[in-house]
Each structure stands twice: as C-alpha cells, then as structure tokens.
TINUDO-576359 format. One line per field, with one value per residue (C-alpha): chain; y, x, z. Coordinates in Angstrom, 3 decimals. Layout:
<kevexs>
ch <- c(A ...)
north <- c(Y ...)
east <- c(X ...)
up <- c(Z ...)
</kevexs>
This chain:
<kevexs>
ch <- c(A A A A A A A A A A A A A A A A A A A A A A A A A A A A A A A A A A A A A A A A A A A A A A A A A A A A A A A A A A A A A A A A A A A A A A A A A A A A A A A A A A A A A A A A A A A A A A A A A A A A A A A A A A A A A A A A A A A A A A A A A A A A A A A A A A A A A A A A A A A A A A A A A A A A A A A A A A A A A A A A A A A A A A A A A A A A A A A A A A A A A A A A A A A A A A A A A A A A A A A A A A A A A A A A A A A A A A A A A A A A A A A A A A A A A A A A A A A A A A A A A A A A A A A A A A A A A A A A A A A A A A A A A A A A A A A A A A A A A A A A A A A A A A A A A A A A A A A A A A A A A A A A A A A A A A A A A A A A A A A A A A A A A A A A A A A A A A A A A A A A A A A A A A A A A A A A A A A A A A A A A A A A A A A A A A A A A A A A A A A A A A A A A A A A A A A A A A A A A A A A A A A A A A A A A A A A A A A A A A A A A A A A A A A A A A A A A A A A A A A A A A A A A A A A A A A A A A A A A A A A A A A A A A A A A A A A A A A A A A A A A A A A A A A A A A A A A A A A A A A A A A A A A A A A A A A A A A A A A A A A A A A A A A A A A A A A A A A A A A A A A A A A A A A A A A A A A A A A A A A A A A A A A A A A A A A A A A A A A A A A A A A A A A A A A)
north <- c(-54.885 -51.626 -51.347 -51.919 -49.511 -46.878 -48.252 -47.514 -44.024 -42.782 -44.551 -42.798 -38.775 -38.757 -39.998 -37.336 -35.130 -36.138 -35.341 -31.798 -31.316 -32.306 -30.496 -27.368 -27.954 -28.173 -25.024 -23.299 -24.492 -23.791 -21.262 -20.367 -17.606 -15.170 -16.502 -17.152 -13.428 -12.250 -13.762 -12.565 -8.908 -9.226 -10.598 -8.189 -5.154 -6.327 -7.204 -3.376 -1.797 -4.033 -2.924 0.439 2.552 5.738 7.038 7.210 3.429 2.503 4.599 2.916 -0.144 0.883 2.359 -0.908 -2.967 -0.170 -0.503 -4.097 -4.692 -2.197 -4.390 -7.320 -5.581 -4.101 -7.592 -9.381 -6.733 -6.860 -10.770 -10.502 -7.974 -9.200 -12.729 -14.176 -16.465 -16.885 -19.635 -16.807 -13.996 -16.243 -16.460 -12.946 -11.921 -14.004 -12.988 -9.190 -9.953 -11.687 -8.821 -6.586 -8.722 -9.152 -5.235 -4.934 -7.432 -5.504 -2.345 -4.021 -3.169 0.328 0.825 -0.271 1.979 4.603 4.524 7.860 6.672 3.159 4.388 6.388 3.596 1.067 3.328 4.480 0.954 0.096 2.891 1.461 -1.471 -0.890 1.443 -1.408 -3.862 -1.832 -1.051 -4.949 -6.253 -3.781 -3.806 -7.620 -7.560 -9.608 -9.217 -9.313 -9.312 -7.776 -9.967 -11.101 -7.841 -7.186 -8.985 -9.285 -5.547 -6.025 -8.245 -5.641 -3.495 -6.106 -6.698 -3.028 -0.918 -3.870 -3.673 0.481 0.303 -1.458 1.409 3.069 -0.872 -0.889 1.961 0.413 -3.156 -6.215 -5.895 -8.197 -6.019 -6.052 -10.442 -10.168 -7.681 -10.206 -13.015 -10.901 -10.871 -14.202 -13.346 -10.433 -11.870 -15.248 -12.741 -11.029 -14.136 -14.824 -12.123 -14.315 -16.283 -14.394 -15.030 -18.496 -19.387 -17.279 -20.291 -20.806 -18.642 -15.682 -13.157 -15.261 -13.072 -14.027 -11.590 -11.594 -14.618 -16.155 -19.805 -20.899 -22.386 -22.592 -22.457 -21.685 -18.135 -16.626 -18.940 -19.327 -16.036 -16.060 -19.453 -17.300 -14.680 -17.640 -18.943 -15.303 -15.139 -18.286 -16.959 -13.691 -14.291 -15.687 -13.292 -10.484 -12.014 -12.351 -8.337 -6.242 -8.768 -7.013 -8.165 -5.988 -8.321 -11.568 -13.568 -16.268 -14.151 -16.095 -15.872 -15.535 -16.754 -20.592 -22.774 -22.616 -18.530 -20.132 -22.251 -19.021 -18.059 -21.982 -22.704 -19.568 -21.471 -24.990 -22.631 -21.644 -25.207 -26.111 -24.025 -24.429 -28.059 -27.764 -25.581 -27.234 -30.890 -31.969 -34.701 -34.341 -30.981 -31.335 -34.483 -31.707 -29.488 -31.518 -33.283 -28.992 -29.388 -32.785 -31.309 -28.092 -30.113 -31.961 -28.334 -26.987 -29.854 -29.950 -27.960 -26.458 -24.588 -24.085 -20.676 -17.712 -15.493 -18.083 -19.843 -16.077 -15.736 -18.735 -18.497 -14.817 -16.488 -19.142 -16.685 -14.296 -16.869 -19.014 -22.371 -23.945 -23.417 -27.415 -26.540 -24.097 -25.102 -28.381 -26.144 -24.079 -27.828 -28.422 -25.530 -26.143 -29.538 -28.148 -25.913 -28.122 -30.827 -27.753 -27.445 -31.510 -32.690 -36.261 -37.522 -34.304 -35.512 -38.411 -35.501 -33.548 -36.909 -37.361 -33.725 -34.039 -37.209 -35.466 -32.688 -35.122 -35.831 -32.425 -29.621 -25.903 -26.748 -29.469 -28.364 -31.263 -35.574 -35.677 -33.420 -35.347 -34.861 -37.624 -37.989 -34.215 -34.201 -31.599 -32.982 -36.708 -35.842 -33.867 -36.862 -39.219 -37.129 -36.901 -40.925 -41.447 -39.295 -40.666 -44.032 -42.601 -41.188 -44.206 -47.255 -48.762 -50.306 -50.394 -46.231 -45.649 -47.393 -46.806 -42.975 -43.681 -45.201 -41.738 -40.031 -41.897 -42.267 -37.993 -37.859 -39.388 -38.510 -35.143 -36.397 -36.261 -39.851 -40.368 -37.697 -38.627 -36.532 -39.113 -41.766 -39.011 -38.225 -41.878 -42.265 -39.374 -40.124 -43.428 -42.600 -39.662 -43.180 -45.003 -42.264 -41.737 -45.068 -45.100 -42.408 -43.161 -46.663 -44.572 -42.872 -45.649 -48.163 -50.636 -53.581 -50.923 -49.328 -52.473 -53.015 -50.230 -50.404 -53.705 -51.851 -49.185 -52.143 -53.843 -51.140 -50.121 -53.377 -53.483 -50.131 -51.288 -54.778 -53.133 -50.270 -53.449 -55.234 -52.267 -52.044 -55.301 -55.053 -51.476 -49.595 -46.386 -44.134 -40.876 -38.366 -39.113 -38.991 -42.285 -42.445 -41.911 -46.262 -46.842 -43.835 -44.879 -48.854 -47.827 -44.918 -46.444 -49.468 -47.488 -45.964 -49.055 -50.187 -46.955 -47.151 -50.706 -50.918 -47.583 -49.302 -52.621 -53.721 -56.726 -57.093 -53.456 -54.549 -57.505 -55.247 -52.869 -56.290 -57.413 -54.015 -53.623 -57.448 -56.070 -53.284 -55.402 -57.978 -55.278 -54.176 -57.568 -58.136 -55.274 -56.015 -59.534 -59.099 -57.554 -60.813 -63.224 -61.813 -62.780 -65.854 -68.214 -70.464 -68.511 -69.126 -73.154 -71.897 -69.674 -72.255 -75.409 -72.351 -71.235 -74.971 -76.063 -73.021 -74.645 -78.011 -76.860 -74.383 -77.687 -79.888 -76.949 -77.477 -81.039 -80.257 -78.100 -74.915 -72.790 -73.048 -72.791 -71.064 -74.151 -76.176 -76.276 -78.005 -79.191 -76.745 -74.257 -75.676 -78.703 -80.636 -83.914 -84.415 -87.475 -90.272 -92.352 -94.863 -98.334 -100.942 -103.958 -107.568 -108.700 -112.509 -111.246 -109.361)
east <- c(-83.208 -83.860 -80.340 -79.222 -81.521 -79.820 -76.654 -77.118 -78.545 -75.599 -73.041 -75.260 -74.424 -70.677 -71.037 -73.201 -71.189 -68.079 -69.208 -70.105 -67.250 -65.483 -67.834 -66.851 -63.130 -63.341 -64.952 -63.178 -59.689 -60.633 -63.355 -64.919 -67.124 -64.893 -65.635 -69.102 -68.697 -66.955 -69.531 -72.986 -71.575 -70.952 -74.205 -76.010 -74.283 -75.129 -78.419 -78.609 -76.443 -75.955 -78.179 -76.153 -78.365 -77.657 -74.363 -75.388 -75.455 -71.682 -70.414 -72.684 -71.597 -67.872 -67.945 -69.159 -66.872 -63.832 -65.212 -65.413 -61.877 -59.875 -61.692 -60.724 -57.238 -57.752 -58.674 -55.441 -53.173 -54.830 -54.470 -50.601 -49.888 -52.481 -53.411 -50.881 -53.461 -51.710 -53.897 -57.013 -54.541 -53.525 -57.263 -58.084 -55.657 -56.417 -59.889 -58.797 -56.893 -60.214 -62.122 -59.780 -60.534 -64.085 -64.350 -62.871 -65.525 -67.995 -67.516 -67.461 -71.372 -70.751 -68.157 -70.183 -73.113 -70.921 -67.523 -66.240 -67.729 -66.545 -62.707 -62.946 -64.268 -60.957 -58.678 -60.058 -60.177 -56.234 -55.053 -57.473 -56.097 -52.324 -52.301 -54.379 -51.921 -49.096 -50.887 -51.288 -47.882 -46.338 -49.164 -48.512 -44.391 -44.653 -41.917 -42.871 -39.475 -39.382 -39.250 -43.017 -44.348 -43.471 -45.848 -48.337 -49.112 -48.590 -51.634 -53.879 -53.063 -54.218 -57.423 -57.945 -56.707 -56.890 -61.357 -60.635 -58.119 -61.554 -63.035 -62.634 -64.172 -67.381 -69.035 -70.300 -71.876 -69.681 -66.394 -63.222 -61.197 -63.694 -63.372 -59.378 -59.080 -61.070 -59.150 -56.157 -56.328 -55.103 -51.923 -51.358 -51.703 -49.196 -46.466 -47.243 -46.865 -43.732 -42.560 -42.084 -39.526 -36.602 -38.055 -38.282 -34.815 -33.247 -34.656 -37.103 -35.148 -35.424 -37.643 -38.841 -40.300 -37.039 -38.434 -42.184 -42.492 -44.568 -44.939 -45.708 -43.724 -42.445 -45.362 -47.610 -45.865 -46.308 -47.145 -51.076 -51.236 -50.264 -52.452 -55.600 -54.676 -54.337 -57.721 -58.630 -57.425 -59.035 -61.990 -62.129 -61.617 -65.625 -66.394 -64.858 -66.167 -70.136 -69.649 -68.260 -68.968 -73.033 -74.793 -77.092 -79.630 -80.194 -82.236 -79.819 -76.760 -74.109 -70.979 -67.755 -65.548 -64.027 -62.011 -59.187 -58.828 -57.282 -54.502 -51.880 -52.450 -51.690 -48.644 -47.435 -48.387 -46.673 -43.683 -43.374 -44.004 -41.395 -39.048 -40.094 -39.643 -36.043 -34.838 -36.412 -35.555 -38.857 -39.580 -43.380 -43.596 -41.707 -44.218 -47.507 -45.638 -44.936 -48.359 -49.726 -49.531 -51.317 -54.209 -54.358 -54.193 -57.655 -58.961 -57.930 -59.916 -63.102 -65.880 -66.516 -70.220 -72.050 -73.159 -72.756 -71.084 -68.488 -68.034 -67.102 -64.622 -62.654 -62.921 -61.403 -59.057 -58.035 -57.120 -55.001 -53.196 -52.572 -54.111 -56.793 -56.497 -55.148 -52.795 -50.986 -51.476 -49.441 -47.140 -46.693 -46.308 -43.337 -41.734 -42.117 -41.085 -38.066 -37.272 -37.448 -35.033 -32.600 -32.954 -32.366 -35.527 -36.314 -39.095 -38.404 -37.289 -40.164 -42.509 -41.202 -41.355 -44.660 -45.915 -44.130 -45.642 -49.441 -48.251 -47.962 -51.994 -52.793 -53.015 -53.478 -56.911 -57.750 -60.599 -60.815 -60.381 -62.618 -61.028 -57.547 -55.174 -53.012 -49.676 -47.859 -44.658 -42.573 -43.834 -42.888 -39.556 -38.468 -40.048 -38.265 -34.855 -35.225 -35.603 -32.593 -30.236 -31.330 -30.719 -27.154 -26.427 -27.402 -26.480 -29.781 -30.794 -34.494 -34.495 -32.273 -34.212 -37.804 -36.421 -34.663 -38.295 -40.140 -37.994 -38.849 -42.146 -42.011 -40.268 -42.404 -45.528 -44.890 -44.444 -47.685 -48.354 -47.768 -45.015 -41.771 -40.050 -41.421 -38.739 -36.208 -37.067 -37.223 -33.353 -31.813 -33.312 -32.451 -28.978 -28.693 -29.910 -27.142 -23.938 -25.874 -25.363 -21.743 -20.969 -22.498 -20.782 -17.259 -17.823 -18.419 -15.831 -17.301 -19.619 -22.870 -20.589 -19.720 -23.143 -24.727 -21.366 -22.639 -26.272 -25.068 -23.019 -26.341 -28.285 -25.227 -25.457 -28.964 -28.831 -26.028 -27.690 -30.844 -28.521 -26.957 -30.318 -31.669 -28.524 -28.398 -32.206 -31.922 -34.693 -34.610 -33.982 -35.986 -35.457 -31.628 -29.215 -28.557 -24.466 -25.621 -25.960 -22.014 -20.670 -22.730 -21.118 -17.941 -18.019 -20.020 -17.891 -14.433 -16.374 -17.167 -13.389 -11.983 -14.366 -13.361 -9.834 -9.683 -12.093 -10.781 -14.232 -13.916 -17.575 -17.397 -14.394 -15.919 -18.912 -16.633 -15.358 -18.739 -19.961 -17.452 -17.954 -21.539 -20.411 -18.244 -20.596 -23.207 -20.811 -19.683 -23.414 -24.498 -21.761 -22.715 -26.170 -26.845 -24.169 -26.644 -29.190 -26.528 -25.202 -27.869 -25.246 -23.242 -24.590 -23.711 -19.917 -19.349 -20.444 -17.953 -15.067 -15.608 -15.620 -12.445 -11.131 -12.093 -11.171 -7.654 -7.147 -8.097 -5.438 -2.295 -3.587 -3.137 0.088 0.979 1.593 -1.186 -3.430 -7.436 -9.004 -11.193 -7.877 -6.217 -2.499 -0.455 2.795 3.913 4.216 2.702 0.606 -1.257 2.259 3.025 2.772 6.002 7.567 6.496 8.582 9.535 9.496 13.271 12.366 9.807 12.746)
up <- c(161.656 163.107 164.295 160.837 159.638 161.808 160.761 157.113 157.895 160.036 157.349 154.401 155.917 156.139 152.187 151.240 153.321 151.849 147.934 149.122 150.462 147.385 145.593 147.435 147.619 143.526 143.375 145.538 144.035 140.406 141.193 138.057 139.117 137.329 134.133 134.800 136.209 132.924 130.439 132.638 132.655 128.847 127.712 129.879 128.509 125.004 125.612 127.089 124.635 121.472 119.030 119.134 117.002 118.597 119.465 123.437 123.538 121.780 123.979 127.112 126.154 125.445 128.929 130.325 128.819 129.654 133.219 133.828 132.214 134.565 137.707 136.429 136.314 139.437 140.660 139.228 141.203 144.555 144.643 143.852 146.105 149.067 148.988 146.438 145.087 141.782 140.080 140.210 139.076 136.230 135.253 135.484 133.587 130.679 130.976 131.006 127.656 126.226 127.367 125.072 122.129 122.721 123.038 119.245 118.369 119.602 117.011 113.796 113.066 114.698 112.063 109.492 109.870 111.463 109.966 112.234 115.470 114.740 114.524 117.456 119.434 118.138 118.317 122.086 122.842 121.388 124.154 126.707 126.105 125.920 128.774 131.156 129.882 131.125 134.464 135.371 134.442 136.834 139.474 139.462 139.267 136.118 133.224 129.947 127.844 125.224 122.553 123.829 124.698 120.988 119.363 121.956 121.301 117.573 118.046 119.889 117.320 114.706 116.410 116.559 113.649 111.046 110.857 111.110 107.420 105.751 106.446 102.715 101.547 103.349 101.908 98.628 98.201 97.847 95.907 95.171 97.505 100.239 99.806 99.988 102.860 104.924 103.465 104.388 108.516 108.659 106.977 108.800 111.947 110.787 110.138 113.158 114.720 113.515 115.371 118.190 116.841 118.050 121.738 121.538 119.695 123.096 125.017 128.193 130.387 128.548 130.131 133.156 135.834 138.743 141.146 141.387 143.409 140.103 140.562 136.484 134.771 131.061 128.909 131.144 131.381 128.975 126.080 128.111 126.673 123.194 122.907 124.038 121.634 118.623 119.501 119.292 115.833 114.692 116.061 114.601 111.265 110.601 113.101 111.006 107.534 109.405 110.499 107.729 104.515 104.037 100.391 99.297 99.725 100.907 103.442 104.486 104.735 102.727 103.737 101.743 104.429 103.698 106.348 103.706 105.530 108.577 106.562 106.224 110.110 111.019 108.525 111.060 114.557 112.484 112.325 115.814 117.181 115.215 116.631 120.181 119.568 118.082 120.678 123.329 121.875 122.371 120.284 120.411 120.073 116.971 115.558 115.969 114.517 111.107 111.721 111.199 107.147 106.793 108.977 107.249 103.369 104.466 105.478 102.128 100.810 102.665 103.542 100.031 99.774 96.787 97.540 94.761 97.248 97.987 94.898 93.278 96.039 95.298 91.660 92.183 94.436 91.989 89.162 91.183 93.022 90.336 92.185 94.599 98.264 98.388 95.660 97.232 100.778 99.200 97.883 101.811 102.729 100.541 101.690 105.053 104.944 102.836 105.903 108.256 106.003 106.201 110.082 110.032 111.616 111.432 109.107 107.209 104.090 104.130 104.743 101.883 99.252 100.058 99.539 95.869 95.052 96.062 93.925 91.057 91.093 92.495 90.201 90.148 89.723 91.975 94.591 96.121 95.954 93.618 90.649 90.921 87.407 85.977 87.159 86.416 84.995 86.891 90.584 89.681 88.251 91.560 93.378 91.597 91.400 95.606 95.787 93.595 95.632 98.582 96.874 96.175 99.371 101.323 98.843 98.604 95.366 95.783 96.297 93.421 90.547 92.393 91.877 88.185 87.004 88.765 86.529 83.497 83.860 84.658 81.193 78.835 80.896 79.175 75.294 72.993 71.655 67.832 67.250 66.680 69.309 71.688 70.586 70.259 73.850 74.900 73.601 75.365 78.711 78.447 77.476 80.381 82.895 81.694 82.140 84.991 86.695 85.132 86.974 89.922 89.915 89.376 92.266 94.742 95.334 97.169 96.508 96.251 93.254 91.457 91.231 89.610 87.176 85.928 85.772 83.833 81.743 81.120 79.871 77.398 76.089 75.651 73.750 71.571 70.479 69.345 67.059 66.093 65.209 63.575 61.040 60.307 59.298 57.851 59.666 59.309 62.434 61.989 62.738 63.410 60.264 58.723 59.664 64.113 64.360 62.782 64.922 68.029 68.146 68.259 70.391 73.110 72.975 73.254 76.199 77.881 77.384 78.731 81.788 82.384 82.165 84.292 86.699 87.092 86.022 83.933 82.929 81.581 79.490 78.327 77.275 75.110 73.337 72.644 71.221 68.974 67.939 67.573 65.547 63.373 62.701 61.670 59.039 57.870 57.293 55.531 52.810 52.605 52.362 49.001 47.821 48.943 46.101 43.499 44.423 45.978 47.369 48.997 52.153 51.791 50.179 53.444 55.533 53.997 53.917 57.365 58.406 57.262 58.575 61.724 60.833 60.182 63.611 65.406 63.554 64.465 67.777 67.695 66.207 69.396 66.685 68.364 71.550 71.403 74.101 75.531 75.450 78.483 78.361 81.550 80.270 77.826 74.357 74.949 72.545 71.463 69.154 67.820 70.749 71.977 69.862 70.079 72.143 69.496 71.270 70.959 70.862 68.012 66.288)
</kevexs>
C-alpha cells in the first residue's frame, strides 16, 4: 500500500508540472501583459488626471497618454527590427491605434467646459497621432498603400476634429442641432468608410508589405486594423452622445442616443463585405454581408425608451426624415438589395421581394411590430410587378399569377369603398391583366406561351359574357356611356380573331366566334324583348317556327342536299338517298 502511495505521489508531480507548463507556454505565446499593461497605465492616469478641472491636469494627462503611446510605438519597432516577434508587434500596434482613439475620448468633457483648451488638445492629439503613425509604419518596414492609408487617417481625423466642429453647439442647453450633429458621426464615418472601396475592388495583393519579412496574411494585414477602428466607431457614438449631450438638469442623465444611430455606419460595413466577398468569391462573406440589413431592421425596431429626451429626438427625427428609423432602414435595405441584384449576387432578388413585401405593412410611421399598417398600395404593386416578371422571365405559372393577384389586390387596396370609381377602376385593371397575358402569350412560343394565351382567352371571355348578360338585362353601366357594351362585343371579339388566326391558336379563334355569337344574340334579344309584351305567344310561335326549321335542315340532309355538322358521311356527296331497289321473286312474277 505504501508503495502505491508513493506511486501516486511521484505520478501526481509531472501532472501538476505539466499544466504549469502549459500554463506558461500560453502566456508566453499570447502574452497579454501588454494589454493588461495598456489598460493599468490608462486607468491610473485617469484616476490621477480625469477630473481635469484645471488646465495643469489635461495637459498631465494628455502628456501621459502622448507618452505611453510613442513606447508602445517605440516597442512595436524594436521587436521588428531586433527580435522579429511579429505576433507581439501585431498587438502593440493595435493597441497604439486604440490608444489614439481612447486619447480623443478623453477630451470630450474638457471641450465642454473648456471649448479653447479642448481644441487645442484634439487637434495636438490628430498631429500626435498622424506623425506616430508615420514613425511606426516605417520603423517597422510595413506598407500601407495608399488606398488604406487614405481612409485610415480620414478616420483619425473623424475621431478628432468631428467633437472640435460641435464646438459652436455646446454652448447653450439642448437644441435640435446639438441631437443631429451627434446623430450625424455615424454617417460621417460610413462614407468615410466607403473610402475603402477602391482598395478592396484592386484585390488582396494590393499593397501587401513584399519586403518587410511580415508573416500575416490577407485580412489579418491590414483589415485587423480597420476592424479595431469599426468597433471604435460603434463605440464612440454613445460615448460621444453620454459626453457632449448635457440637459440642464436632470438626475438620471437621459440620453438621446438610440441603437437606430449605428444603422447608417453598418449599411456602410454591409457594403464593404459585400464587395470583399464579390471580389474575393467568397460565398460566406457574401451571406453576412446580405444577412447585415435583416440584423440592422430588428435594431431599427427594438430598444425604444420612453424617456422625454429621446422620444423628442425621434419625433424630430421622424418629421425631417419623412419616416421611422425601421421605415427607412427598410427602405436602405431595398436599395441595397437592389445593388447587389445589379452586381448579380445570389439570393439578391429574393432579398429584395421580401424587403417590398415588409414595406407593404410597414409605413412611414411604423415604430415598431406593434404599429403595423394594412397592406400599402405602392409597396405591394412593385412586389407584385417583381413576382410577375420573374414569372415571365422564368415560365413559371405559380410566380406569374401569385404576382398578377399582388397587383390586383395593390390596385383596389387604394379605391375608397362605395364610390363608383372603384368599379371603373376594377374594369381597367382587369382589362390591362388580360392584354397583358395576351401579350405575354404572343411572345412565347412554346408550351409556357400557349398557356397563358388560353389564360388571357379565358378571362376575355369571361369579360365579354357578363357585357353580354348585362345587355340582355339592361343594367345600366355608370359611369360609362350607354353605347361602350355594343362597341365592346365586337371589338374584343375581332381582337380575339385577329390574335388567333395570327397565332395559330385555335381556342382564341373559337373565342372571337363565340363573342360575336354573344354580341349577336344580345342584339337579337333586345329587339325581341319589348315583342314579347305585345304578343304573349310569341314565345310558343318562335319555338314551332324555329322547329320546323330544324325539322326541315334534317330532311335535306337525308336527302344528301346539305351536310350537318354532327353528320359524318363515308364520301363526298353522300347521303341516306333513297335505298336500292327491291329484288322481285321470278317464280312469284
């Protein structure tokens, strides 16, 4: 047992020994200690320094901040150029580009109490910043093309001079214009961000550093760095709403800033990941990226406060803009959908259909689920005009009267009940459906084209029997004159036997014949009607007259003179005739 014992002991060190050394190998391979550096030196100089009252301690804590950037600059250069430890340099330089950001942070109450000092202090910290930037990439051999060095400074300068142009804003209590200039920074930095658009369409090669012995890779060089700087931006538009938005007075500090802020700055990062996706041909990059606008439609949608200051904001925001923030971030969607339908990305088109449809129920004053409109008329139309193309281009039945019905339902949706432009409205769309499918089924040869000709047939006939029921009756048809029923018969049929007989489609042929029956029989019946008044049996005297007329076409048949249509003979000019003469019996005669 002891034996064991000491068997278990000696077995339990090397496993203890083995998780430190794990332990240690992890730290050392990731070591964090430059982060854990990076965020100890900050909170101690604002713990020191924050509360900036006096001018002595912005610029103490500027000069801290100044000082512990260039050594972490410093830092990045000597392990290129001595140790070549390239997974630390790639940390330290991200946190020397944080450190930039986090120093423009750090002046937004300075310039609100001290609007002069406060400009001094970003603009001082924008050349810090640029010159530092400049210092590393060459102290480290790295290339920063131009197309990315572009905006990368464009978005310093954002960080920097953007809080400095409030300036003017600040002075007096709350105001509309103070609201939209914070509102504004996420716009301005989405265009700024579209800047890099040219880089990326040039493809992955495009400003890689060749020379500097850099082992990352595309997209980790140098798209880490434009990802911290788009966190930065998410980040800093609360951050700049908490700072410079000051009521006059009130305990819990409301705030007017809304998640809806971030939706311009994100339709831009949608954008680029489109982009990279297309000219990459990366099939999931390219599924995020159209995934961006569903995301950022539930943002629009959620997270609505109750608070005076914000409620003001977005009613302000409502009335200039012309629509809630889900409104219009469904109307971003549609364009961006509609671009990327143009660039021919798959599920595009889908994407775009089902952004119009959520248009139909979402109106420029829909906040959220819960205030949802009946169907609008404009949105469904374009819905249903998109599914009946499609149905066109692709020959599928299904899509093209799913998208015919959108489009009725779209036009009547829009017709006050009770008023007799409804049924005026009723006819012409109805009407416009039917040349519609005749012309569709014109163009199309095949069996796809035959078939919508005999839908378009159908619904001609349908028209023409009720005109033909309503003259027989006599109703009138306000507001149309009283002569539009006897012109419409024959006109539509002519058009039916036209289309037909250029077609080669008998049942559109037949359907001309029937019409004008229709038409004739309408006619024959208006005369005779006021005659049955007169003579009360003149329905019994047509009938006996029209029977022997039939009675007597079936004996010339018999007689071989004419030919019925349901009588089918064995040769030309045959008939029942007289039958052969009968054989006399000789012995009888």
């Amino acid at each position: 047992m002891a034996t064991g014992l000491a068997g278990s002991d000696r077995a339990g060190v090397p496993a203890a020994g083995v998780r430190s050394r794990t332990l240690l190998q992890w730290l050392s391979c990731n070591n964090p200690f430059y982060v854990l550096s990076a965020l100890l030196v900050c909170l101690g100089l604002w713990v020191s320094f924050g509360g900036q009252a006096q001018a002595a301690q912005t610029w103490a804590l500027m000069g801290g901040l100044s000082g512990y950037t260039l050594l972490l600059a410093i830092t990045a250069c000597l392990l290129v150029r001595w140790l070549g430890v390239w997974d630390d340099v790639r940390t330290v330089m991200l946190l020397t580009v944080l450190m930039f950001l986090a120093t423009s942070v750090t002046f937004d109450e300075v310039l609100a109490e001290a609007p002069s000092r406060g400009v001094a202090c970003y603009l001082g910290g924008l050349a810090f910043a640029a010159v530092v930037s400049e210092g590393m990439l060459r102290g480290t051999r790295l290339v920063l093309a131009r197309a990315f060095r572009i905006p990368y400074y464009l978005l310093l300068a954002l960080f920097y001079v953007y809080p400095t142009a409030m300036t003017p804003l600040l002075e007096g209590p709350r105001t509309e214009a103070l609201s939209w200039a914070l509102f504004g920074f996420s716009p301005a930095a989405g265009l700024v961000a579209l800047t890099l658009i040219p880089a990326i369409r040039r493809g992955r090669e495009y400003g890689r550093p060749k020379s500097s012995g850099c082992p990352w890779r595309w997209a980790w060089y140098p798209w880490t760095l434009f990802g911290v700087l788009g966190f930065a931006v998410l980040a800093r538009v609360p951050l700049l709403c908490w700072s410079m938005d000051h009521p006059e007075s009130a305990a819990a500090e409301p705030l007017v800033f809304g998640a809806y802020f971030l939706i311009p700055f994100l339709f831009a990062v949608a954008i680029l990941l489109l982009e990279i996706g297309l000219v990459e041909r990366h099939r999931g990059v390219i599924v995020v990226s159209l995934g961006v606008p569903v995301a950022l439609a539930v943002l629009a949608a959620a997270g609505h406060r109750d608070e005076p200051v914000y409620r003001l904001f977005l009613s302000q925001f409502e009335g200039r803009l012309g629509g809630t923030p889900l409104y219009l971030t469904l109307l971003l969607s549609l364009l961006f959908y509609a671009y990327a339908w143009a660039r021919r990305v798959p599920g595009a088109r889908q994407l775009l259909w089902y952004t119009l449809l959520a248009l139909t129920f979402v109106g420029p004053g829909t906040l959220d689920l819960d205030d949802l409109t009946t169907p609008r008329p404009v949105p469904l139309s374009l819905a249903g005009g998109m599914l009946f193309a499609t149905g066109l281009a692709t020959r599928s039945p299904g899509r093209f009267f799913a998208g015919a019905c959108g489009m009725a339902i779209a036009w009547l949706a829009d017709v006050p009940a009770r008023e007799p432009v409804s049924d005026l409205r009723f006819v012409i769309f109805f009407h416009a459906l039917t040349l519609a499918l005749l012309a569709a089924g014109a163009a199309y040869g095949d069996a796809f084209g035959r078939w919508i000709r005999t839908a378009g047939t159908a619904l001609a006939l349908l028209a023409c029997l009720t005109t033909t029921g309503i003259l027989a009756a006599g109703f009138p048809l306000d507001p149309l004159p009283a002569w539009t029923p006897w012109a419409y018969l024959p006109a539509m049929g002519g058009l039916l036997l036209a289309y037909g007989r250029a077609l080669g489609h008998r049942p559109s042929t037949r359907g001309g014949q029937a019409v004008l029956a229709c038409w004739g029989l309408a006619a024959a019946w208006r005369g005779y009607a006021p005659l049955r008044g007169r003579v009360k049996g003149l329905d019994y005297l047509l009938l006996g007259m029209s029977s022997f007329v039939l009675a007597w076409l079936m004996s010339l048949a018999k007689g071989g003179v004419i030919r019925l249509p349901w009588h089918h003979d064995e040769g030309p000019g045959a008939g029942p005739g007289p039958g052969p003469a009968p054989v006399l019996d000789e012995a009888a005669g």
